[in-house]
N, C-alpha and C positions, 0 to 999 in steps of 0.2 A: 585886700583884707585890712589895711591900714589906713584909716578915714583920715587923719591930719597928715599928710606929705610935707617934712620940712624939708629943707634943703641936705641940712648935715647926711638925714635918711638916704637921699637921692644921692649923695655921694658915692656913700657906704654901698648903696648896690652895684653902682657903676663899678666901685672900687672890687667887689667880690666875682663880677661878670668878667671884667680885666683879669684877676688874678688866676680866674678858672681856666679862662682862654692861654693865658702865657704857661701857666703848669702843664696844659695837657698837651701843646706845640713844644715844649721843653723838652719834653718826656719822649715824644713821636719821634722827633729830632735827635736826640740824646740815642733810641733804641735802635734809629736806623744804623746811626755813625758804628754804632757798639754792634751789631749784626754785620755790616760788611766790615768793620775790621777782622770781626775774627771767619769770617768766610775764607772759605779754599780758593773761590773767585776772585776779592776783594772786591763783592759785590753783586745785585741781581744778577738773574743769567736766566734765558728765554730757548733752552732746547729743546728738540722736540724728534721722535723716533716713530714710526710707523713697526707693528707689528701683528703677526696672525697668528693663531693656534689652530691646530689641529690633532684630534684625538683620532687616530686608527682610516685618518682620511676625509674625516668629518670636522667643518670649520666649527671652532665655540667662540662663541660669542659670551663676553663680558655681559654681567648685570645693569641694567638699567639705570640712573640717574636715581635718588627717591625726591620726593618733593619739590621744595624749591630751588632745590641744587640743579646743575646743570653737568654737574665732574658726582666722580666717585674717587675717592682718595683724598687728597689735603689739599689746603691750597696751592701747595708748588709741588706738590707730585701727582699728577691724578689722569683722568681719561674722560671724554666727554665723549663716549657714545660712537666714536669717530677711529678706532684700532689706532690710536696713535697716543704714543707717554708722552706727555707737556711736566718738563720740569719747570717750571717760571718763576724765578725768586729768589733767594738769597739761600745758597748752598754753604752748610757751617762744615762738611769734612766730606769729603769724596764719596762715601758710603752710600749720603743721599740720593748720586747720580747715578745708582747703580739700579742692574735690571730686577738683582732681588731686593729693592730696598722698592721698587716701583709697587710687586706683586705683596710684599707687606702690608702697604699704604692703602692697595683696594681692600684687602682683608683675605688675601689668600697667602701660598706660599711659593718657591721657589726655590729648589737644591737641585744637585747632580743627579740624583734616583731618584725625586720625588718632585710631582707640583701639584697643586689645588688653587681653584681659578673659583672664584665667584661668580656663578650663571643665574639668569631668570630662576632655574630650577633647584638652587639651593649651590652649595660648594662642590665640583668633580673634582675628585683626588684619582691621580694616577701614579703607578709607582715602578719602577722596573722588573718584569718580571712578570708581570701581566700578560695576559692573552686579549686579544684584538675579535672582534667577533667569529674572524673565520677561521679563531685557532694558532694564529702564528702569536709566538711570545714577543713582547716590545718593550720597547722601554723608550725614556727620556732625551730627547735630541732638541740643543739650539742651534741655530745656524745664523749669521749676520751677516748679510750685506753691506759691504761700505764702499766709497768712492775715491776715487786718486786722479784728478782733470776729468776726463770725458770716458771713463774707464771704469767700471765696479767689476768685483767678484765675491765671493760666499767663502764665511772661514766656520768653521764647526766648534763651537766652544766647548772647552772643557771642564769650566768651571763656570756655568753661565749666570749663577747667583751673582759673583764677583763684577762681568762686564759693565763696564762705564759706557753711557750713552754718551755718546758723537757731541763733541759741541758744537751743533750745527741749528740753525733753528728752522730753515726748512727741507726739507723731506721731496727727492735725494738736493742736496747730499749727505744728510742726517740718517741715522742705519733705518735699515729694512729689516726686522728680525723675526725666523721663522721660528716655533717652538713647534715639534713636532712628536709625537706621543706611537709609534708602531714598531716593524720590523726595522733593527739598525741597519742606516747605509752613509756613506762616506757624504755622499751631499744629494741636498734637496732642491728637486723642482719646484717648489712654491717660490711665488714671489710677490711683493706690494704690490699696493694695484700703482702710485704713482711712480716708482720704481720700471712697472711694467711700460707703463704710459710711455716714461722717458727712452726707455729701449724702442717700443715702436716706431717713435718721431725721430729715432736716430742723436737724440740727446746723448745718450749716454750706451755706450758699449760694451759687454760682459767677459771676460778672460774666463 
């Protein structure tokens, strides 16, 4: 746009390209340091949990990706299509790491008597006190798989909003968590499938 290029000119640009570049590396720099100071972590963290649902015996399946996304959720808490919560990122207070701060983040919910899961076919909400197709009343059950050496078992949560995912980043030994929606029983036969994987190879052994 400028026909005469003096020199002074050619400075001044150089001069504003430089200044652009150092403000916005400042800034990146500046944000990271200020984010993992005040983290729970004191920094990124790459965990990751396997989980399934089941309403009355019937698997649900999460909502689809839209667009050019490949996750549904945020960028450090989300799901790709894969039944597994990737937290990756910089965790600012505990709450983040939890299983109901997960089902927040896709757009559903998560309490003691109540959950609503975003599906292809809009939001299912279930609640306690429900009946199951063939008449039995149900309600709300999570259950988590966790590991100790070569050793897992299943513990039945009570407050499953609350539970903190494993900081583990691969799956096991990172939890296996069932969410289960029917008649109450003290524990579930459902399990991950790499969970399962590892039981049949003799990796890991169940109490």
């Amino acid at each position: 746009l400028i026909k005469e290029k003096t020199e002074t000119l050619k400075y001044l640009l150089f001069g504003a390209i430089v200044l652009i570049i150092l403000s916005n590396t400042t800034y990146l720099v500046g944000s990271t340091i200020y984010l993992n100071s005040k983290s729970t972590t004191g920094g990124p963290v790459h965990y990751h949990a396997d989980f399934e649902i089941f309403n009355c015996g019937q698997k649900v399946e999460l909502k689809d990706p839209e667009g050019l996304s490949n996750k549904i959720g945020s960028e450090v808490v989300h799901e790709h299509k894969d039944n597994r919560i990737h937290i990756e990122g910089v965790i600012l207070n505990e709450h983040d790491a939890s299983l109901g701060h997960f089902f927040e983040t896709i757009g559903g919910e998560l309490h003691q008597d109540h959950i609503a899961v975003p599906t292809q076919d809009g939001l299912l909400e279930l609640e306690n006190g429900q009946n199951c197709p063939d008449g039995q009343k149900s309600s709300l059950q999570v259950f988590v798989y966790k590991t100790q050496n070569n050793y897992f078992s299943q513990q039945k949560l009570d407050n499953p909003e609350n539970y903190i995912i494993s900081s583990f980043s691969q799956v096991p030994p990172g939890d296996c968590i069932i969410v289960e929606f029917g008649p109450q029983t003290a524990k579930t036969d459902k399990l991950c499938t790499f969970y399962r994987v590892a039981k049949e190879k003799g990796e890991l052994i169940e109490r």
